[in-house]
TORDREN-837732 format. One record per residue: y, x, z of N, C-alpha, C, O in turn; residue number from 0. Coordinates in nm, 4 decimals, m for minus. Atoms other than C-alpha are relative to their C-alpha. Last residue first. Layout:
> Y; X; Z; Y; X; Z; Y; X; Z; Y; X; Z; NUM
...
% end
This chain:
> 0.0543; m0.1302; 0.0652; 1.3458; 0.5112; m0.9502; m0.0909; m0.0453; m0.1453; m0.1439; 0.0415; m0.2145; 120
> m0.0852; m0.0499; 0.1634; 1.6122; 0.2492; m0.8861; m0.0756; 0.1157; m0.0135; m0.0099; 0.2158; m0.0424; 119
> m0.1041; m0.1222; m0.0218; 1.4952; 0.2090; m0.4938; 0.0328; 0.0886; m0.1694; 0.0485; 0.2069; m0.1998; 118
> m0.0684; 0.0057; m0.1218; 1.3724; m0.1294; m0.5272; 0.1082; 0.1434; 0.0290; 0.2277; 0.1562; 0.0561; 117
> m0.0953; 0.0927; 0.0525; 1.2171; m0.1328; m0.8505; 0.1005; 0.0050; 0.0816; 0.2133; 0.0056; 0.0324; 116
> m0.0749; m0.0967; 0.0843; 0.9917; 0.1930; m0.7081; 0.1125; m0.1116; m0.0729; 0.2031; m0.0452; m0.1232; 115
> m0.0819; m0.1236; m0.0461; 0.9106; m0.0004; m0.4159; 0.0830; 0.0589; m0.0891; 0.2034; 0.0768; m0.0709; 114
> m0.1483; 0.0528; m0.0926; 0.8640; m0.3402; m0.6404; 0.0758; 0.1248; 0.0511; 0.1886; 0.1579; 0.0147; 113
> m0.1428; 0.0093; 0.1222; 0.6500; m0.0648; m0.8854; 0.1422; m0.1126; 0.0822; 0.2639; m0.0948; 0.0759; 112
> m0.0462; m0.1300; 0.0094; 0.4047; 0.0318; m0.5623; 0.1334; m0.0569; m0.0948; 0.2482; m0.0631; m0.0507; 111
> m0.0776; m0.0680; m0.1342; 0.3826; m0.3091; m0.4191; 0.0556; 0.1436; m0.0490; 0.1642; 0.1864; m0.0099; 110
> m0.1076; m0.1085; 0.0759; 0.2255; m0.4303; m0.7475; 0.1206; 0.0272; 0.1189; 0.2417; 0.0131; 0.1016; 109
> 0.1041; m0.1439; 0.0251; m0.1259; m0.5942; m0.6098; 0.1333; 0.0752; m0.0418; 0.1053; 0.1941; m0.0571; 108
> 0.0844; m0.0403; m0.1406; 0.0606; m0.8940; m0.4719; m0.0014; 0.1652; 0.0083; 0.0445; 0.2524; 0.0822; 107
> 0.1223; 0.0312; m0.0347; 0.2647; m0.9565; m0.8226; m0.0713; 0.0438; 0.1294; m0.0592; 0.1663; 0.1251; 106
> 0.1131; m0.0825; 0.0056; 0.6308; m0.9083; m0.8145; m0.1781; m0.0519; 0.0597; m0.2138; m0.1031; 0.1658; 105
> 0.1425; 0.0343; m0.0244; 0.9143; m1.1054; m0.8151; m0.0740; 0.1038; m0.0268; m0.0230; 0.1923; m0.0955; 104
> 0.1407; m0.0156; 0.0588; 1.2564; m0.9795; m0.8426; m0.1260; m0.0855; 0.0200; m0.0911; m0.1795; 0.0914; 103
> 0.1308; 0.0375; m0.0322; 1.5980; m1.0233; m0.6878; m0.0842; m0.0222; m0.1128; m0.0470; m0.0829; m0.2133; 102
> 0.0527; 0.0840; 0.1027; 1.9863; m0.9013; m0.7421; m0.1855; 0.0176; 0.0321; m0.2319; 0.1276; 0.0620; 101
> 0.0895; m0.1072; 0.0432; 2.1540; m0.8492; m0.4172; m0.0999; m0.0399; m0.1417; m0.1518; m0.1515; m0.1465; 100
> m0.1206; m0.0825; 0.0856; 2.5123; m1.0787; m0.4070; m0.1397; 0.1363; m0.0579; m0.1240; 0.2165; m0.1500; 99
> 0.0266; m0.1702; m0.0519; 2.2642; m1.3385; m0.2361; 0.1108; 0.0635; m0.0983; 0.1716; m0.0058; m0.1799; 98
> m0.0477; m0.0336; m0.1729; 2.3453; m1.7300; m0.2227; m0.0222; 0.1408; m0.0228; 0.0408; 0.1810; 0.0750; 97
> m0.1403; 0.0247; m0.0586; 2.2633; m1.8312; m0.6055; 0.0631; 0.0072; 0.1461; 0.1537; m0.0718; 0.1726; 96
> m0.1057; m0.0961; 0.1159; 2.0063; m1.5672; m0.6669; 0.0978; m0.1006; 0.0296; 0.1887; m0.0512; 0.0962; 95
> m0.0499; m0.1102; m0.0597; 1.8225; m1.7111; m0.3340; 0.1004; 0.0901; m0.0991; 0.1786; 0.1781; m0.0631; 94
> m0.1022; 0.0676; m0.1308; 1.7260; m2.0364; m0.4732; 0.0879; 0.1096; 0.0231; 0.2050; 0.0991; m0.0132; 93
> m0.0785; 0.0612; 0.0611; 1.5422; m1.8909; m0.8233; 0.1535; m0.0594; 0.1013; 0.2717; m0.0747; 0.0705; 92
> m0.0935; m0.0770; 0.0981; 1.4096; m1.6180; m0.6081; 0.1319; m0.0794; m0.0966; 0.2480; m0.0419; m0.1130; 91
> m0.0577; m0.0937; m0.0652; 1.2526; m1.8226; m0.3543; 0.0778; 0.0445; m0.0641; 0.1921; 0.0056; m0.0400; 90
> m0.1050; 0.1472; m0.0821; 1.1265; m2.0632; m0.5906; 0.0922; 0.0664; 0.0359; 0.1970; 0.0707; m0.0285; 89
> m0.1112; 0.0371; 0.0731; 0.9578; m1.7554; m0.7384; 0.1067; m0.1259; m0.0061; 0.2020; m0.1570; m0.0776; 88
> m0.0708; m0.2064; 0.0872; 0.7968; m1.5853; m0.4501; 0.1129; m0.0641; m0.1265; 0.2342; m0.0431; m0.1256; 87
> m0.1365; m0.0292; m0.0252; 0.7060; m1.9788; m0.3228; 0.0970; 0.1234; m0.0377; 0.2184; 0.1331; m0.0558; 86
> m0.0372; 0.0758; 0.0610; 0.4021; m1.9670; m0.5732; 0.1564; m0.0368; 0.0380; 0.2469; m0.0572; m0.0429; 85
> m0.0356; 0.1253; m0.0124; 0.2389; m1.7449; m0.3160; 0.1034; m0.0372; m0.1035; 0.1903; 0.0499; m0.1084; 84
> 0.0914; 0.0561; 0.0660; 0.0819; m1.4343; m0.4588; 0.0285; m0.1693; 0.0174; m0.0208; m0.2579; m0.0525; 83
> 0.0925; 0.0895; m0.0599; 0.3536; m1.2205; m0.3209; m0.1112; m0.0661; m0.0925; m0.1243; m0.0103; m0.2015; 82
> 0.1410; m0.0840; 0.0511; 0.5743; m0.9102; m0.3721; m0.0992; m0.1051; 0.0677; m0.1462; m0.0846; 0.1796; 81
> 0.1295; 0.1117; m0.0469; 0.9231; m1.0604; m0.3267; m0.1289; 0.0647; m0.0698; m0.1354; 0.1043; m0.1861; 80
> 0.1769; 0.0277; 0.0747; 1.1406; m0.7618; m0.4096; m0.0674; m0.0905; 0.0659; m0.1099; m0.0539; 0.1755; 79
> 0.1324; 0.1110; m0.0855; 1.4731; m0.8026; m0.3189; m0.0784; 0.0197; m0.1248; m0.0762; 0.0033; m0.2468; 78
> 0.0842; 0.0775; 0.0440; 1.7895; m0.5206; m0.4611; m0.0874; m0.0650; 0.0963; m0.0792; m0.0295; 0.2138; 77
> m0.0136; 0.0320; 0.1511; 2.1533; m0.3888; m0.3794; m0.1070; m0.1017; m0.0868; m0.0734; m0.1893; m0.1665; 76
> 0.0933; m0.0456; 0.0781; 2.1825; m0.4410; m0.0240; m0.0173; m0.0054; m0.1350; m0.0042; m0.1168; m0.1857; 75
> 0.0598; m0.1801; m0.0203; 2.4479; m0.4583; 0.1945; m0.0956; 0.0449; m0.0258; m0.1378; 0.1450; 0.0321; 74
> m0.0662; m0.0840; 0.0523; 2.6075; m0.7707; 0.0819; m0.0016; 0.1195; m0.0011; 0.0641; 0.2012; m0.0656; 73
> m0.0102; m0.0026; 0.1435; 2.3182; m0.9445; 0.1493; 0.1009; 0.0625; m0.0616; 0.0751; 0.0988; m0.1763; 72
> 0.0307; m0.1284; 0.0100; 2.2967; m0.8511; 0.5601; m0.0004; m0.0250; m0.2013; m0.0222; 0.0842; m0.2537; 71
> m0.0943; m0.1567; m0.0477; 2.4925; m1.0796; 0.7541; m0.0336; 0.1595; m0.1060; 0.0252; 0.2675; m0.1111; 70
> m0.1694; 0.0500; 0.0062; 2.4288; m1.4023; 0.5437; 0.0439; 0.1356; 0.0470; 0.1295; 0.2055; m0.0072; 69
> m0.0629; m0.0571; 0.1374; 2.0516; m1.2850; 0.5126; 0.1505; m0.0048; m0.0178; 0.2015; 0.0699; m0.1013; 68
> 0.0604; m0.1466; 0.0997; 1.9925; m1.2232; 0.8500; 0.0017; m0.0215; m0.1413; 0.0105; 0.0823; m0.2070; 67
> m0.1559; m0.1290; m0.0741; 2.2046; m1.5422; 0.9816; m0.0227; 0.1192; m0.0623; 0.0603; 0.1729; m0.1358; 66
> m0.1163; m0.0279; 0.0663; 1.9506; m1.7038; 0.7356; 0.1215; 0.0320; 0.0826; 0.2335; 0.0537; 0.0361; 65
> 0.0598; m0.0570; 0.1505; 1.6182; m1.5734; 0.9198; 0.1827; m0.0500; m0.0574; 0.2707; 0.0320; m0.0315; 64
> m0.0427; m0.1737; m0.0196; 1.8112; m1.6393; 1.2500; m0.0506; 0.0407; m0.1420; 0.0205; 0.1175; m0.2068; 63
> m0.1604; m0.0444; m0.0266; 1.8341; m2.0322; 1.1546; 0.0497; 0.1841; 0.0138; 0.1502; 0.2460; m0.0213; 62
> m0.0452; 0.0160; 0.1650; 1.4649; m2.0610; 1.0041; 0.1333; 0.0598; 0.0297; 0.1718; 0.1641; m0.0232; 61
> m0.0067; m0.1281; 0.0589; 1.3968; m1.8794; 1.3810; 0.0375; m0.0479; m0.1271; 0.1039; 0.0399; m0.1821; 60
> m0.1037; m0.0737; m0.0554; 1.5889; m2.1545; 1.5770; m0.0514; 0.1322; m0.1113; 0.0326; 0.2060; m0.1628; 59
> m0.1052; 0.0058; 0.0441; 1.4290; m2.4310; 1.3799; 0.1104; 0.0872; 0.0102; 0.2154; 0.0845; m0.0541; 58
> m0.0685; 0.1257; m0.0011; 1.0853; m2.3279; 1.4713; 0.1581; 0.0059; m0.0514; 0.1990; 0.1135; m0.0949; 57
> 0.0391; 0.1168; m0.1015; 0.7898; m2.1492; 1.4136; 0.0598; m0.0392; 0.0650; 0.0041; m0.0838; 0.1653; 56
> m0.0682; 0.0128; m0.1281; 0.8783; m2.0689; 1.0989; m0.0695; m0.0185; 0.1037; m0.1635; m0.0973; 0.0928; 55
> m0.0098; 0.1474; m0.0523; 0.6361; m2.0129; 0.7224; 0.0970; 0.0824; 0.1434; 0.1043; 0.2042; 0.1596; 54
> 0.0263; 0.0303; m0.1054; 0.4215; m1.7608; 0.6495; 0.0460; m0.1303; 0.0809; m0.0099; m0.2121; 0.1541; 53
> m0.1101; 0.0353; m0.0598; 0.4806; m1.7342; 0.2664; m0.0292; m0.0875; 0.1469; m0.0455; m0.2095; 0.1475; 52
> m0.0329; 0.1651; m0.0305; 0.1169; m1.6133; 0.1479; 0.1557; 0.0079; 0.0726; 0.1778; 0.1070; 0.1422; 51
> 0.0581; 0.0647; 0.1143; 0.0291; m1.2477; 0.0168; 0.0697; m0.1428; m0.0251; 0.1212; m0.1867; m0.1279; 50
> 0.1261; 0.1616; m0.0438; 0.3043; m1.1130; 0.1684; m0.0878; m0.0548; m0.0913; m0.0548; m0.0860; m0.2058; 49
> 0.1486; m0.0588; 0.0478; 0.5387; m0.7850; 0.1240; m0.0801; m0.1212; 0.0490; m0.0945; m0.1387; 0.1700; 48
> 0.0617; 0.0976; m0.0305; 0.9108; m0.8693; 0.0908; m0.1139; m0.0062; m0.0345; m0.1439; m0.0347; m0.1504; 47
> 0.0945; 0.0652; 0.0596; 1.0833; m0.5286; m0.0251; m0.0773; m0.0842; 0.0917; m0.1229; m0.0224; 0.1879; 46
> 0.1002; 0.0329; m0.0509; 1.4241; m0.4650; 0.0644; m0.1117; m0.0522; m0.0955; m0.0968; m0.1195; m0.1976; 45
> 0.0589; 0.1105; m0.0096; 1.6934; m0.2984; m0.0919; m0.0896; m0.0139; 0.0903; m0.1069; 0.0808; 0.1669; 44
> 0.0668; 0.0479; 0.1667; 1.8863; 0.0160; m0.2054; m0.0629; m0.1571; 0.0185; m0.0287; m0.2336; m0.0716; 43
> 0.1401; m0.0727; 0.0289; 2.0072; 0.0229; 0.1435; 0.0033; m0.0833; m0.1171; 0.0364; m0.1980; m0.1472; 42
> 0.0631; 0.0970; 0.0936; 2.3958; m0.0122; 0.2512; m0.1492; 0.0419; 0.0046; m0.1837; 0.1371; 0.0746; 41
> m0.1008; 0.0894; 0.1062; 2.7064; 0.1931; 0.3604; m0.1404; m0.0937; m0.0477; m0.1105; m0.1630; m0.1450; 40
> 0.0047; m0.0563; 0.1469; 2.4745; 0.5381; 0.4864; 0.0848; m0.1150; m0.0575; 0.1270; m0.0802; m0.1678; 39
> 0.0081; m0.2039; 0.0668; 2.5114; 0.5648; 0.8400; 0.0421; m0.0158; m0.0886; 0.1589; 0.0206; m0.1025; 38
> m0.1356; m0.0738; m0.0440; 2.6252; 0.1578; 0.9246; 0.0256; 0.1467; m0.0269; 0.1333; 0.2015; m0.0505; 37
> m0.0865; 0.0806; 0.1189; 2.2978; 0.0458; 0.6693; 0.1916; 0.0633; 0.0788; 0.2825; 0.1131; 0.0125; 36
> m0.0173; m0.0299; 0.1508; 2.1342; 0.2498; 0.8828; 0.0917; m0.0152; m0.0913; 0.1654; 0.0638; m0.1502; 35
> m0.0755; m0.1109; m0.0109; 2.2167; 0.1575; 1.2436; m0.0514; 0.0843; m0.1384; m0.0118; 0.2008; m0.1370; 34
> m0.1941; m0.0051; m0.0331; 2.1984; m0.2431; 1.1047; m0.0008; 0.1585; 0.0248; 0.0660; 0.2050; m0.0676; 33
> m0.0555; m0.0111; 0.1724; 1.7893; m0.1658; 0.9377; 0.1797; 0.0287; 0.0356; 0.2516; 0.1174; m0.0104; 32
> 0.0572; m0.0961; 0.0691; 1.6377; m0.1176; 1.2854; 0.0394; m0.0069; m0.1424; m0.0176; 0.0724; m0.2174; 31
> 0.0130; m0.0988; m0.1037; 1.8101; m0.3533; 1.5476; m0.0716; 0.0924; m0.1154; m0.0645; 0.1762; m0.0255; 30
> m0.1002; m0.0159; 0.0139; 1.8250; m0.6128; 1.2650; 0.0490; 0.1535; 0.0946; 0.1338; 0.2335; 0.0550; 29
> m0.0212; 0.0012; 0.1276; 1.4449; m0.6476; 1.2217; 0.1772; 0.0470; 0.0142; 0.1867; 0.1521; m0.0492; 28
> 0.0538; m0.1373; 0.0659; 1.4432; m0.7032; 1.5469; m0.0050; 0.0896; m0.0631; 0.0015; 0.2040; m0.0181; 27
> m0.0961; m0.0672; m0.0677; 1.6891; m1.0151; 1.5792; m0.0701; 0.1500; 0.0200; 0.0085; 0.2448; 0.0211; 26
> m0.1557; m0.0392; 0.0532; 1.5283; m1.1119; 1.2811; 0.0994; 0.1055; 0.0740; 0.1693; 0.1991; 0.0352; 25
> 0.0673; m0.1269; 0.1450; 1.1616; m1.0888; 1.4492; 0.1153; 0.0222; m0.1000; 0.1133; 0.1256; m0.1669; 24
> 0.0654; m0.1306; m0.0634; 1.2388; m1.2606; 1.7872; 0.0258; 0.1114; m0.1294; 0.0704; 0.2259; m0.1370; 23
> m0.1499; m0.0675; m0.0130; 1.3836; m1.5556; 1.5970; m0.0082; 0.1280; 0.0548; 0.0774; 0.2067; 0.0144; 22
> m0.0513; 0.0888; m0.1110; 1.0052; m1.6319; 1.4922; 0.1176; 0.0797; 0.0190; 0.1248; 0.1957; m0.0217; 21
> m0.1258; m0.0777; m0.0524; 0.8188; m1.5894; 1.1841; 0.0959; m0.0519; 0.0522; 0.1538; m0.1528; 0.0119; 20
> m0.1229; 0.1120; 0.0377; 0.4792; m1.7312; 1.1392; 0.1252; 0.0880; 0.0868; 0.1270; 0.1480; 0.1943; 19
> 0.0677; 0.1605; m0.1083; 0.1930; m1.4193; 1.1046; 0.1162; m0.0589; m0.0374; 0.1816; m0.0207; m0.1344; 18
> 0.1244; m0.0167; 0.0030; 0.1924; m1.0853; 0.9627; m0.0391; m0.1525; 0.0995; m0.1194; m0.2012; 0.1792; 17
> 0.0751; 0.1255; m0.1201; 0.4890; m1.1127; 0.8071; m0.0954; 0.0360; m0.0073; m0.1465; 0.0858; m0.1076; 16
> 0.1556; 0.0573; 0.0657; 0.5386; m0.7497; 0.6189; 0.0171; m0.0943; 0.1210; 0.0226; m0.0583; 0.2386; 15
> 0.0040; 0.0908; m0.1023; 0.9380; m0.6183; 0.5458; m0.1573; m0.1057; m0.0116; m0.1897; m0.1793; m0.1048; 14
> 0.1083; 0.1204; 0.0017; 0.9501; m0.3401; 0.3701; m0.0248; m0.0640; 0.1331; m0.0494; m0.0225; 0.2464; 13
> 0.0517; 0.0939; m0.1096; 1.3215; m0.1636; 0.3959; m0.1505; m0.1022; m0.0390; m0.1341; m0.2170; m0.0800; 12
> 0.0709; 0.1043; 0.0496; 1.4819; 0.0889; 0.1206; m0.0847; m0.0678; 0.1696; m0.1024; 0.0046; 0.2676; 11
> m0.1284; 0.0958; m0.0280; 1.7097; 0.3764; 0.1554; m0.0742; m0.1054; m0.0261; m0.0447; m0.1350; m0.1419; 10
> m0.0473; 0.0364; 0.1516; 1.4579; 0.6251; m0.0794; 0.1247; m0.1511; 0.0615; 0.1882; m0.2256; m0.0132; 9
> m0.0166; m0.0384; 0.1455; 1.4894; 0.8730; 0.1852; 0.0251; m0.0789; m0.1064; 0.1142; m0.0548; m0.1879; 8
> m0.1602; m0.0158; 0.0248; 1.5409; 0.6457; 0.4783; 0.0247; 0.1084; m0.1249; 0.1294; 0.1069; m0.1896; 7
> 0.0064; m0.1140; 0.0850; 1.2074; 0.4361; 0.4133; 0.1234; 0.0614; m0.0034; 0.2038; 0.0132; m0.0832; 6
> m0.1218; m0.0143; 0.0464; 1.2396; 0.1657; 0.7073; m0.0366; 0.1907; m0.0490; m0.0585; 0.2924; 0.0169; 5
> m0.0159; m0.1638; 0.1116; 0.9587; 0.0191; 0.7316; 0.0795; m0.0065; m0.0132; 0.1322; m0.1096; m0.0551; 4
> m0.1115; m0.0304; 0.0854; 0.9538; m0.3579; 0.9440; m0.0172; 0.1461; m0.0522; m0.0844; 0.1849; 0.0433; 3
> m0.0401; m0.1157; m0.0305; 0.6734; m0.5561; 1.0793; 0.0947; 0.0521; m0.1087; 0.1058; 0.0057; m0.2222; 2
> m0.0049; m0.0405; 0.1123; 0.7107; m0.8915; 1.1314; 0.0146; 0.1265; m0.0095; 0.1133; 0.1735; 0.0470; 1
> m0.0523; m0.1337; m0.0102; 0.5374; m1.0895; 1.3867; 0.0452; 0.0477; m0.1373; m0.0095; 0.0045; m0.2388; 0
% end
């Protein structure tokens, strides 16, 4: 499952796996960030809240996870990875050449300063 926040004051999206993430949870996830991002032109960003990198449970959701970034990176300015897993900065190093949003890391415990990284405060 993934649950989604959508902060429309500061324009910003946390996104928390709470388990292995399945095509279900993109096409979700998209249903609640897309009639935003069509209001306002975009969101400051997303923040990626996990201790651990959950992982697929199968080939169809890896595939909707990058339809959701392909459809949605040009419409965000920043990524916060806020993890403790070791993938947080893999992730980042991979994802700066494919994204147009510029990306962070952040420690577990620093959810508040990603938010505030996230929405340029």
């Amino acid at each position: 499952m993934l649950e989604v926040t959508l902060d429309k004051e500061w324009a910003l999206v946390i996104l928390e796996p709470k388990g292995t993430l399945t095509e279900a949870d993109f096409v979700s996830a998209a249903k609640i960030i897309d009639p935003f991002i069509d209001e306002r032109g975009g969101l400051n960003g997303i923040v990626i809240y996990t201790e651990h990198f959950p992982g697929w449970d199968s080939l169809s959701a890896l595939l909707s996870h990058l339809n959701f970034v392909q459809d949605h990176h040009t419409k965000i300015k920043r990524v916060a990875l806020v993890t403790k897993s070791p993938v947080g900065k893999i992730l980042q190093t991979l994802a700066s050449h494919f994204v147009a949003a510029e990306i962070q890391t952040f420690s577990y415990q620093n959810l508040s300063g990603a938010t505030h990284w996230v929405a340029g405060t």
